[in-house]
C-alpha positions, -999 to 999 in steps of 0.1 A, spaced: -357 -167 -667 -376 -191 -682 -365 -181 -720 -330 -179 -711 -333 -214 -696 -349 -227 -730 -318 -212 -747 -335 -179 -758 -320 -144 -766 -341 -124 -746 -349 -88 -753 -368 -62 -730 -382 -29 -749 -400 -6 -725 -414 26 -733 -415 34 -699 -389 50 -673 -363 26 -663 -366 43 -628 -398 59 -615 -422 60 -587 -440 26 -611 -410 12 -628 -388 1 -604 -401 -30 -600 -406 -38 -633 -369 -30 -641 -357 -59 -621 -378 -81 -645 -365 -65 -674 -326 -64 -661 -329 -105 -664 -328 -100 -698 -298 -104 -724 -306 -69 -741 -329 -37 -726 -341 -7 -744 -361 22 -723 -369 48 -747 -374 75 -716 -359 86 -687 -389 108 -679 -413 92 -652 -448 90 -671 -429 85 -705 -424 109 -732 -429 91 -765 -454 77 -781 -457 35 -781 -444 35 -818 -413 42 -810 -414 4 -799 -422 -10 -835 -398 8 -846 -372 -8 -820 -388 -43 -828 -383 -36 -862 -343 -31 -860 -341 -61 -833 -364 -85 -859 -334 -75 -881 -303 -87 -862 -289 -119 -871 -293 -143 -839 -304 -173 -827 -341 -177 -813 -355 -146 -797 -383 -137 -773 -386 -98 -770 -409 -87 -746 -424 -50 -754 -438 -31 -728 -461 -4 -738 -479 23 -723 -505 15 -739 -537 32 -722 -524 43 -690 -536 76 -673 -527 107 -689 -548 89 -720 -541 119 -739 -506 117 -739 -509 79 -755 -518 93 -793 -510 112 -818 -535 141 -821 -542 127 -856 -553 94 -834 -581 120 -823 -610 99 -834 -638 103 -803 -652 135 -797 -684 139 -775 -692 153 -737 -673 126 -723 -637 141 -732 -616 115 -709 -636 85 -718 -632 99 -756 -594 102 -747 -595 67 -734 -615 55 -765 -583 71 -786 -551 56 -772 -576 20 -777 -577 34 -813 -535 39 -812 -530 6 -791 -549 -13 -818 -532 6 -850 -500 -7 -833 -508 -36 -828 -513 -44 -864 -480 -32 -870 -464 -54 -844 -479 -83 -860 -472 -81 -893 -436 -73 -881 -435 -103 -863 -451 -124 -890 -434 -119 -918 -403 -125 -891 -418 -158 -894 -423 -159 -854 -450 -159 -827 -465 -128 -807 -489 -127 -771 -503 -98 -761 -515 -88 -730 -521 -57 -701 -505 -56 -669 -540 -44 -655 -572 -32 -667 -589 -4 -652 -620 6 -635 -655 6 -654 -664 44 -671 -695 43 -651 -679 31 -616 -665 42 -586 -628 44 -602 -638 56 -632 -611 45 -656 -585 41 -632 -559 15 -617 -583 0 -592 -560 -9 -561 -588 -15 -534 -592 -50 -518 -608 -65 -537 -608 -44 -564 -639 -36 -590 -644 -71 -609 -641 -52 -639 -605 -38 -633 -595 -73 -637 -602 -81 -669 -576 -75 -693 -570 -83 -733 -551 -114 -740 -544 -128 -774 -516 -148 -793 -504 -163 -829 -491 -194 -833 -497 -228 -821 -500 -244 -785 -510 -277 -776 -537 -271 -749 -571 -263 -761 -573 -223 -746 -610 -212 -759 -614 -174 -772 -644 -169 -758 -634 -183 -720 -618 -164 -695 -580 -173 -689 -563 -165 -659 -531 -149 -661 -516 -165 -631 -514 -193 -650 -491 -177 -679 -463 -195 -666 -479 -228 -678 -490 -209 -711 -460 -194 -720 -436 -231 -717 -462 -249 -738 -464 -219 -759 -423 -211 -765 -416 -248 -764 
């Protein structure tokens, strides 16, 4: 709402389910945009994230006024080994699901890359961040969605980073908290 208020195009690309036992809610968010894309139908997704950079790819392309296209990978989510390619098979040791995990990081990353230099040579701005982290490999909820009050510190912490300019003074190496995104995202978009 907040983009379409500040006379943005908004675009929602979700490699997720538009329904599904986890998506529902997230749907709503995504139906207040001008323009959605769900690549699957299938709850727990089918495709790989890539598919997305190639839908930012075409939307960088239309002709339009300013745009803020959200893109909502899978990322790392649970099963890890459906995240990758099996030529993103880089970790191989007796830890197979934290070597699974370590992988779709691998993927994630490679992606990202791409997403950037889309978005730069675009001659625009990108954040990135997860919706949630996940439980440390040697804790209780070993690499999982930690949904316990309160949950494992650790599950908390999540990657955040951005391009462009902003006026505050938001330190790399301090933790930010995203319930203040709001705030980060007005000075940010302008």
């Amino acid at each position: 709402l907040l983009a379409n208020a500040a006379d943005y195009e908004t675009y929602w690309l979700s490699n997720h389910a538009q329904f599904g036992q986890w998506d529902f809610s997230i749907s709503t968010l995504a139906q207040q945009t001008d323009h959605q894309y769900f690549s699957s139908q299938a709850d727990g997704g089918t495709m790989h994230d890539e598919i997305l950079v190639e839908q930012l790819a075409k939307v960088l392309a239309e002709p339009s006024k300013k745009k803020v296209i959200f893109l909502h990978f899978y990322g790392s989510h649970m099963n890890f080994s459906d995240r990758y390619p099996k030529t993103f098979e880089t970790f191989r040791s007796n830890n197979r699901r934290l070597d699974e995990y370590d992988n779709s990081v691998v993927y994630s990353d490679y992606l990202q890359a791409q997403v950037l230099e889309l978005v730069e040579e675009a001659g625009g701005q990108y954040a990135f961040f997860s919706d949630h982290g996940l439980g440390s490999p040697n804790g209780p909820l070993s690499l999982r969605h930690d949904v316990r009050t309160p949950p494992d510190i650790e599950s908390l912490y999540v990657p955040f980073f951005f391009t462009g300019d902003v006026e505050r003074d938001y330190q790399s190496d301090q933790p930010f908290s995203m319930f203040y995104f709001e705030c980060f995202f007005s000075d940010w978009a302008g």
